[in-house]
Each structure stands twice: as C-alpha cells, then as structure tokens.
C-alpha positions in Angstrom: 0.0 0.0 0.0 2.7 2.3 0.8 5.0 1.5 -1.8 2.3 1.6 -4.7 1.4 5.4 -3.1 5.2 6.1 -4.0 5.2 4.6 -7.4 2.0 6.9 -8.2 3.8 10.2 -7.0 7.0 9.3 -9.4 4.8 8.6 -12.3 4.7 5.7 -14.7 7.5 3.6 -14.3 8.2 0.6 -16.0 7.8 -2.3 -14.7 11.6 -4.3 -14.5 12.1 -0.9 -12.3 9.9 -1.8 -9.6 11.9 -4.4 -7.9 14.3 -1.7 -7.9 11.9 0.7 -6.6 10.7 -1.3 -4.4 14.4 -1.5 -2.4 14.8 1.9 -2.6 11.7 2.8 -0.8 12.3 -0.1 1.8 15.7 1.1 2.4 14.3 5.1 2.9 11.5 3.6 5.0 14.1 1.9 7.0 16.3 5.1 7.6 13.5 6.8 8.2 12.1 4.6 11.3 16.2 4.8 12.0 15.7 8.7 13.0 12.8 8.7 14.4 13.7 6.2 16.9 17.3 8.0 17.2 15.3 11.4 17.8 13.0 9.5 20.6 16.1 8.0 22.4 18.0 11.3 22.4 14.8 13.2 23.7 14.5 10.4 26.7 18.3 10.2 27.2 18.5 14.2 28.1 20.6 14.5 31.2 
C-alpha cells in the first residue's frame, strides 16, 4: 500500500524498475524509522 502510493507520485514507471523501486523505498522507509527512533532515544536520554 505504501509503496504503490510512492510509485503513483513518481509517475509511470516501467515495470523491470519496480523491484528496484521497491528496495529503494524499503531502504528510505528503514532510515526513516532509524531517525525517528534515534530522535525518541535522544529526547529520553536528556541528562
């Protein structure tokens, strides 16, 4: 659901690209949850 949101914001793209896209917007979705949990831990970690 989320990726097929992303592929409709870049526009048609072909299809031997979406396995590719695919990684890409699991790897941003990744670093992503990576900040937000490093913002959260740095908020509780304020001494």
């Amino acid at each position: 659901m989320f990726m097929e949101k992303i592929l409709a914001l870049m526009g048609d793209v072909p299809v031997q690209f979406y396995p590719v896209c695919y990684a890409f917007g699991f790897i941003a979705f990744l670093w992503i949850v990576d900040k937000f949990f490093h913002i959260f831990v740095s908020l509780i970690d304020r001494r």
